[in-house]
VOFI-984861 format. One line per field, with one value per residue (C-alpha): residue number from 0; residue in one letter; x, y, z. Coordinates in nm, 4 decimals, padded with zeros to 6 digits. Example, Ala and Ser with C-alpha at 12.3 -4.5 7.8 and 13.67 -1.06 7.14 Angstrom:
paza: (0/1) $
nuro: (a/s) $
east: (01.2300/01.3670) $
north: (-00.4500/-00.1060) $
up: (00.7800/00.7140) $
This chain:
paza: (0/1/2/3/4/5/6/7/8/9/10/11/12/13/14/15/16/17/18/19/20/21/22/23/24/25/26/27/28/29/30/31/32/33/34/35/36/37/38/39/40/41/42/43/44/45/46/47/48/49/50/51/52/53/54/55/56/57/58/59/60/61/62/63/64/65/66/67/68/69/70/71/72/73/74/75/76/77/78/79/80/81/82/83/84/85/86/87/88/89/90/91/92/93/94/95/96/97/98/99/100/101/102/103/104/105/106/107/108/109/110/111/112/113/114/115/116/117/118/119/120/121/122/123/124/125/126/127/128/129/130/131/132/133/134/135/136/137/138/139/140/141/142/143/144/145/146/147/148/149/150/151/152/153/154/155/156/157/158/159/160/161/162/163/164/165/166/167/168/169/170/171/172/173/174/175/176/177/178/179/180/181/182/183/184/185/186/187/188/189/190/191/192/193/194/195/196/197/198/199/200/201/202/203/204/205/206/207/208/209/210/211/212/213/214/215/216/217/218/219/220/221/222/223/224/225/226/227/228/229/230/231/232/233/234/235/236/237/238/239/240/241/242/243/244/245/246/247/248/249/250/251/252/253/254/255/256/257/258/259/260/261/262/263/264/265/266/267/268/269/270/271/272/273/274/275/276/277/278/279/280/281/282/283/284/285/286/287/288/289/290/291/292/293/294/295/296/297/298/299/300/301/302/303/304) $
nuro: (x/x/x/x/x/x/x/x/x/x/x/x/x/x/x/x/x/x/x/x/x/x/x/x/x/x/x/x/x/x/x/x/x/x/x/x/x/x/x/x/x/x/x/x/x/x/x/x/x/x/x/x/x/x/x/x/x/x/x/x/x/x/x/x/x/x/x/x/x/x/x/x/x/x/x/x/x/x/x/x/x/x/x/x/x/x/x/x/x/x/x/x/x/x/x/x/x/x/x/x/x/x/x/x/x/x/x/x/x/x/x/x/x/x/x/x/x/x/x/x/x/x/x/x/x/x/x/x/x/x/x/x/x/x/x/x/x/x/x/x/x/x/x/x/x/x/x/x/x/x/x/x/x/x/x/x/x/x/x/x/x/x/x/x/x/x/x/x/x/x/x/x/x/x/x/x/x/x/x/x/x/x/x/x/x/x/x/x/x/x/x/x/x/x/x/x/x/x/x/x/x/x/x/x/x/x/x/x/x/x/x/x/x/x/x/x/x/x/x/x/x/x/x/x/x/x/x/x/x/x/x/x/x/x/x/x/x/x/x/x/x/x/x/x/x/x/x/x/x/x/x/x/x/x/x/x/x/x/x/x/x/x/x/x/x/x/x/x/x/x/x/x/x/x/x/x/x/x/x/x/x/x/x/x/x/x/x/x/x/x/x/x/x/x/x/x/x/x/x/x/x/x/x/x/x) $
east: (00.0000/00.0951/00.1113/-00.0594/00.1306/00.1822/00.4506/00.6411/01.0694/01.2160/01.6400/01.8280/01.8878/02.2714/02.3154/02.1730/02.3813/02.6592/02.3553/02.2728/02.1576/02.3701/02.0967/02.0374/02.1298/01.8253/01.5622/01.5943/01.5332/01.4855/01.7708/01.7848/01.6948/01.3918/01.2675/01.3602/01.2247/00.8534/00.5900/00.6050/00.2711/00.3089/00.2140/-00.0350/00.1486/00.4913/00.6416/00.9625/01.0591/01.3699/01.5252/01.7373/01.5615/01.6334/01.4737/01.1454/00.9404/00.5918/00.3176/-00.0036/-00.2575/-00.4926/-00.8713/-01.0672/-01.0782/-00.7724/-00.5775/-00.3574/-00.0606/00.2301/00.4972/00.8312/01.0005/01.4032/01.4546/01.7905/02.0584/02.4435/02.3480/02.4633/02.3432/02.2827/01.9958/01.6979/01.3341/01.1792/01.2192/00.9973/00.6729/00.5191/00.5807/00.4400/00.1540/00.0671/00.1716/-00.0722/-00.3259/-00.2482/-00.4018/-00.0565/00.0085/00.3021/00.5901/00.8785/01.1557/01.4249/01.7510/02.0764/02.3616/02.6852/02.7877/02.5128/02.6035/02.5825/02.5379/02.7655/02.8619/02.6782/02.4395/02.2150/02.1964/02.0539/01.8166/01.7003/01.6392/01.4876/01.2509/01.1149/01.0522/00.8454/00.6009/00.5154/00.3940/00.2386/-00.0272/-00.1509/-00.3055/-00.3014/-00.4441/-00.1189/-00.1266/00.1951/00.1749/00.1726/00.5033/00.7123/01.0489/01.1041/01.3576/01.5488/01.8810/02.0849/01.7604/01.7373/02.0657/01.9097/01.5795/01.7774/01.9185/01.6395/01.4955/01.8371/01.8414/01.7361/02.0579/02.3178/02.5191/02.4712/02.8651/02.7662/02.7340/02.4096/02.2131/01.8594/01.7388/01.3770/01.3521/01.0439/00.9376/00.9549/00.8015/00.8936/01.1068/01.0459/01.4108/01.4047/01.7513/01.9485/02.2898/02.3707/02.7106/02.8510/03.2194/03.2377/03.1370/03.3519/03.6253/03.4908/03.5098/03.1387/02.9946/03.2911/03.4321/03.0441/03.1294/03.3515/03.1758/02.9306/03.0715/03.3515/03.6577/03.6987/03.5924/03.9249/03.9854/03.7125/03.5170/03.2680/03.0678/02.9990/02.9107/02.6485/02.5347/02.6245/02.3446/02.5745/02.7262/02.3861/02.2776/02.0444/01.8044/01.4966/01.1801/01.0179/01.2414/01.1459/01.3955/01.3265/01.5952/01.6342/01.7372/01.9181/02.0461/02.4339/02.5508/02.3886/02.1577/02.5051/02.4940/02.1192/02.2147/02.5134/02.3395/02.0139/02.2711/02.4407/02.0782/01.9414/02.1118/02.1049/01.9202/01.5738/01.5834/01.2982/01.4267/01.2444/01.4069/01.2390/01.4206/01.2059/01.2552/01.2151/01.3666/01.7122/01.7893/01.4531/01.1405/01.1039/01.0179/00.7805/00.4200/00.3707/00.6565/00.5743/00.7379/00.5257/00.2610/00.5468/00.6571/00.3161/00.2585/00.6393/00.4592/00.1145/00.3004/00.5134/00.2077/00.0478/00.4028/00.3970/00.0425/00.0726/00.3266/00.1347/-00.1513) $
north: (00.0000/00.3346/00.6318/00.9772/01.2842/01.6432/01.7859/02.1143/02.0455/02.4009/02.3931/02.6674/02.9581/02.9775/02.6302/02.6492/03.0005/02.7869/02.6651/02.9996/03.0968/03.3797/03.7006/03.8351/04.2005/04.3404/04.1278/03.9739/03.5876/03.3966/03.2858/03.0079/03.1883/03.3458/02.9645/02.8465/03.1543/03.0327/02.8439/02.4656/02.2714/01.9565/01.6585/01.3934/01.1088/01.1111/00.7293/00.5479/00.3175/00.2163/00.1857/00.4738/00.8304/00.9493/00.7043/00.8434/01.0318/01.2780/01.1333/01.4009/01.2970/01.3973/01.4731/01.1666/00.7665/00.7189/00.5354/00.8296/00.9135/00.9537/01.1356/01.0301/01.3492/01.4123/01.7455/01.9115/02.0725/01.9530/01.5644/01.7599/01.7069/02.0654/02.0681/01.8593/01.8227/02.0750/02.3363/02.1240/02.1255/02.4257/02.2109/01.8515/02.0421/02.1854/01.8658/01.7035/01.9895/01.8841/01.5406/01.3623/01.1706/01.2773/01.0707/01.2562/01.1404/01.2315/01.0063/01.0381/01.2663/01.3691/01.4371/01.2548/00.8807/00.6542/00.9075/00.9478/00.6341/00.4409/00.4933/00.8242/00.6117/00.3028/00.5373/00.6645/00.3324/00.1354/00.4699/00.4607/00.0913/00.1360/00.3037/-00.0790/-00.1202/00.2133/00.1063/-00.1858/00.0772/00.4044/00.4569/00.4650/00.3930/00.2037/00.2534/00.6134/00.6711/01.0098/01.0518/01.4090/01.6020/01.9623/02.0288/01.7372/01.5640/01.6145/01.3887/01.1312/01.1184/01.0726/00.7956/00.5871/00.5438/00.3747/00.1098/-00.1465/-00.1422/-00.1302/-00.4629/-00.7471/-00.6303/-00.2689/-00.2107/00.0163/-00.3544/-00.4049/-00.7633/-00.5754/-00.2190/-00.0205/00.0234/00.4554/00.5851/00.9189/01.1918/01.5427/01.6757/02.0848/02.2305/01.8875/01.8457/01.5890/01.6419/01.4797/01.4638/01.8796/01.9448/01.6874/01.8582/02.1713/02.0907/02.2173/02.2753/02.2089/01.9227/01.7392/01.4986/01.3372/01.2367/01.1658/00.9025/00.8083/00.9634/01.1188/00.9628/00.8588/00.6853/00.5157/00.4963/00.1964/00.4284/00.6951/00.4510/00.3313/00.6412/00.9780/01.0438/01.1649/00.7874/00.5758/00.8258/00.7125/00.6989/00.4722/00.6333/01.0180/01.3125/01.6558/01.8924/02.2397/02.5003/02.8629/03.0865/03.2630/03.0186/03.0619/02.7914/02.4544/02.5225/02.4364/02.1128/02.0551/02.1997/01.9997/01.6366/01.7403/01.8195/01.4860/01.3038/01.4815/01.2885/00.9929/00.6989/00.7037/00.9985/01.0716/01.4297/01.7942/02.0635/02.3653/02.6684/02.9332/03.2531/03.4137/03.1465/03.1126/02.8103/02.8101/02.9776/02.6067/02.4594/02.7664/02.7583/03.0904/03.2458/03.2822/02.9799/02.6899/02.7049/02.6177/02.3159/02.1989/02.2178/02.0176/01.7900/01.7412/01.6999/01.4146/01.2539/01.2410/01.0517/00.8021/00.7672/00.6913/00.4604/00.2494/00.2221) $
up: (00.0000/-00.1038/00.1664/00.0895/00.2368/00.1933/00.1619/00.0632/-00.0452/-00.0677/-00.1967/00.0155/-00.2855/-00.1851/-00.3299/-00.6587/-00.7379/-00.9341/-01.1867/-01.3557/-01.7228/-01.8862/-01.9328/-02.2555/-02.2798/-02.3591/-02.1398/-01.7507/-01.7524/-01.4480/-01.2190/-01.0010/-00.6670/-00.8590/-00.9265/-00.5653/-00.4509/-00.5214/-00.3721/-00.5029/-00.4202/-00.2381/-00.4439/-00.3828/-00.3403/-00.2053/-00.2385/-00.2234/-00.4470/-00.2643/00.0934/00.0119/00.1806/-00.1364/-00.3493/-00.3601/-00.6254/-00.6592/-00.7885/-00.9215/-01.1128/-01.3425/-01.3158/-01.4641/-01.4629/-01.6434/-01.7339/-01.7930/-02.0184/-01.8048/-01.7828/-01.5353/-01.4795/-01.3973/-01.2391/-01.3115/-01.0955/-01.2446/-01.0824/-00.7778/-00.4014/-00.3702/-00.5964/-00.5250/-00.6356/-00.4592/-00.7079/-01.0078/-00.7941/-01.0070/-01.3430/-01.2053/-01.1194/-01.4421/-01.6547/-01.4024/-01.5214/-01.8673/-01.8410/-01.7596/-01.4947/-01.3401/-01.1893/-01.0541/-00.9236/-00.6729/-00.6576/-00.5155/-00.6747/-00.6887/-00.3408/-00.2038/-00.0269/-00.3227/-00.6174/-00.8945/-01.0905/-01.1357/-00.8080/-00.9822/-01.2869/-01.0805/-00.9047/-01.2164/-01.3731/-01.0255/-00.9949/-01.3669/-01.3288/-01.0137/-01.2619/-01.3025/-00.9388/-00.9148/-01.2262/-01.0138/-00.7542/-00.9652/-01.3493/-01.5205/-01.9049/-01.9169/-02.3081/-02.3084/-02.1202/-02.1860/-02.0050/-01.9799/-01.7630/-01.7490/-01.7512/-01.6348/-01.5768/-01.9853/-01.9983/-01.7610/-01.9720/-02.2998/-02.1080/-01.9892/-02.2965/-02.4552/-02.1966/-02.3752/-02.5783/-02.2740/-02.2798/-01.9809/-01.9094/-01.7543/-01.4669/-01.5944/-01.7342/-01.6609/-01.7763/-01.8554/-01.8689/-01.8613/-02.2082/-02.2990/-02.5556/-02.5982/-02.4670/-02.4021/-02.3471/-02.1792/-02.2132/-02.1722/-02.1157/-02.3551/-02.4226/-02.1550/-02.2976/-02.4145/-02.0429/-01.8747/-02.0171/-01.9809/-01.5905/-01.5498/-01.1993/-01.0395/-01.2164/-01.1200/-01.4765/-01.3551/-01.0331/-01.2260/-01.4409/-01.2520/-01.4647/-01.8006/-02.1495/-02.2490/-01.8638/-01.8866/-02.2128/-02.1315/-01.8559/-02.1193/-02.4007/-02.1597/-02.0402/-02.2917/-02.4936/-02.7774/-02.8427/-02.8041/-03.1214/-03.2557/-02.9763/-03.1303/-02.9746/-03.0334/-02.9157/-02.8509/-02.7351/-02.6245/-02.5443/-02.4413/-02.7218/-02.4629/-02.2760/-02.3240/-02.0968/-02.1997/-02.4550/-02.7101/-02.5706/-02.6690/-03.0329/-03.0827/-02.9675/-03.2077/-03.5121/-03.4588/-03.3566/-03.7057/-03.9380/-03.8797/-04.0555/-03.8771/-03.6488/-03.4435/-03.3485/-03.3216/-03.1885/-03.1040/-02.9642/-02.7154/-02.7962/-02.4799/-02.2746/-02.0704/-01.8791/-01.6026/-01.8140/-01.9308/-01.6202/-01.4808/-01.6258/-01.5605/-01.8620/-02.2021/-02.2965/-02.1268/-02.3521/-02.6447/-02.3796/-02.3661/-02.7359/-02.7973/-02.5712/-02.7061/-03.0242/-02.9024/-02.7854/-03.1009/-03.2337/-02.9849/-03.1087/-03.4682/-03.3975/-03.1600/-03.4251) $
């Protein structure tokens, strides 16, 4: 049995200072203390889907019967412990208002006991395969499900939808992955190698996947979304056209994605975004997320006819 609480998860706005969108000139775009800064709803259903206290995810849903489309949401942050899932409440809420059921998940990160390589991975992959469990009490539509995350939680989406093709050898296998059918990417960081040697937040790549590409190539052919190109389900990636700091890597993993044999790759770039409009229903730019997303939807739709 699954446990209803309320609850409110704030981040302290000192720690997410290091993960902040370069401003435009001419126009002010949100920060991360003006996202932290505001009031996140507490979701329905907090529930763990490990021993871990930070194996645990949000779970809103819809109005209506069901079952529901569903959506299993990343948040973002550099995979870093300072940055957790309080600051995505806003955006659950309003996919949840969009007729999606919303699964979002918190897991442990860099800095955090266990996070890193290949523990955030892990987390990511035990919590999207909980969705299986959750649709024996809840109306989940297990053939209807999105990945979607911003950020590095974009990277992390990418991800769980290639897991199907990650050898027995890694330490990253799953014998039966939850099936995805679609990913809605919002400013991802899919170039893992460019900011591993870039030394991003700190260095936070190489915690992440335990050393650099060339030390240890067989963790980022498991895990960087730039070598398991092409990724075989719907992909719809939304960056900020103002978004100096990642939105390259988001442009540089759709050029590759784009031409290859088969790709299933839209990218669409928000003109009055930076890094956080994306992820606050309130800007300008949601309504294009939610129209990226209604989109993907209808993909995942005509190819399950």
């Amino acid at each position: 049995m699954f446990h209803r609480i309320r609850c409110l998860l704030v981040v302290p706005a000192a720690a997410l200072a290091v993960h902040l969108p370069v401003p435009g000139s001419a126009q002010e775009f949100l920060t991360a203390n003006d996202v932290v800064a505001m009031e996140s709803p507490a979701p329905e259903f907090r529930i763990p889907y490990g021993e871990n206290p930070l194996q645990y995810g949000h779970l809103r849903l819809p109005e209506g019967q069901g079952p529901h489309p569903v959506i299993a949401f990343i948040h973002g942050g550099c995979w870093l412990a300072a940055y957790d899932i309080g600051h995505v409440g806003l955006l659950e809420q309003a996919f949840a208002g969009a007729g999606y059921a919303v699964w979002s998940l918190e897991y442990r990160r860099v800095g955090n006991d266990g996070g890193g390589w290949p523990g955030t991975f892990l987390d990511i992959a035990q919590g999207v395969d909980q969705l299986r469990a959750l649709a024996q009490e809840y109306p989940l539509d297990l053939d209807r499900v999105i990945a979607s995350g911003h950020s590095a939680g974009g990277q992390l989406a990418l991800w769980v939808a290639t897991r199907p093709r990650i050898p027995e050898s890694s330490e990253l296998y799953s014998a039966r992955p939850l099936p995805i059918h679609g990913v809605l990417a919002l400013a991802p960081a899919a170039d893992l190698e460019t900011l591993q040697a870039e030394a991003v937040c700190g260095g936070v790549v190489d915690g992440l996947m335990g050393g650099s590409p060339e030390s240890i190539p067989e963790h980022y052919e498991a895990a960087s979304p730039m070598r398991l190109i092409p990724i075989d389900v719907p992909q719809r990636i939304v960056i900020g056209a103002h978004d100096r700091a990642w939105a390259p890597g988001g442009r540089e993993y759709f050029g590759r994605a784009s031409t290859m044999d088969g790709a299933q790759v839209h990218l669409m770039e928000a003109p009055e975004s930076g890094h956080f409009e994306m992820v606050i229903p309130t800007t300008s730019t949601w309504p294009l997320v939610l129209a990226e997303l209604d989109a993907l939807s209808s993909e995942i739709a005509q190819e399950g006819r």
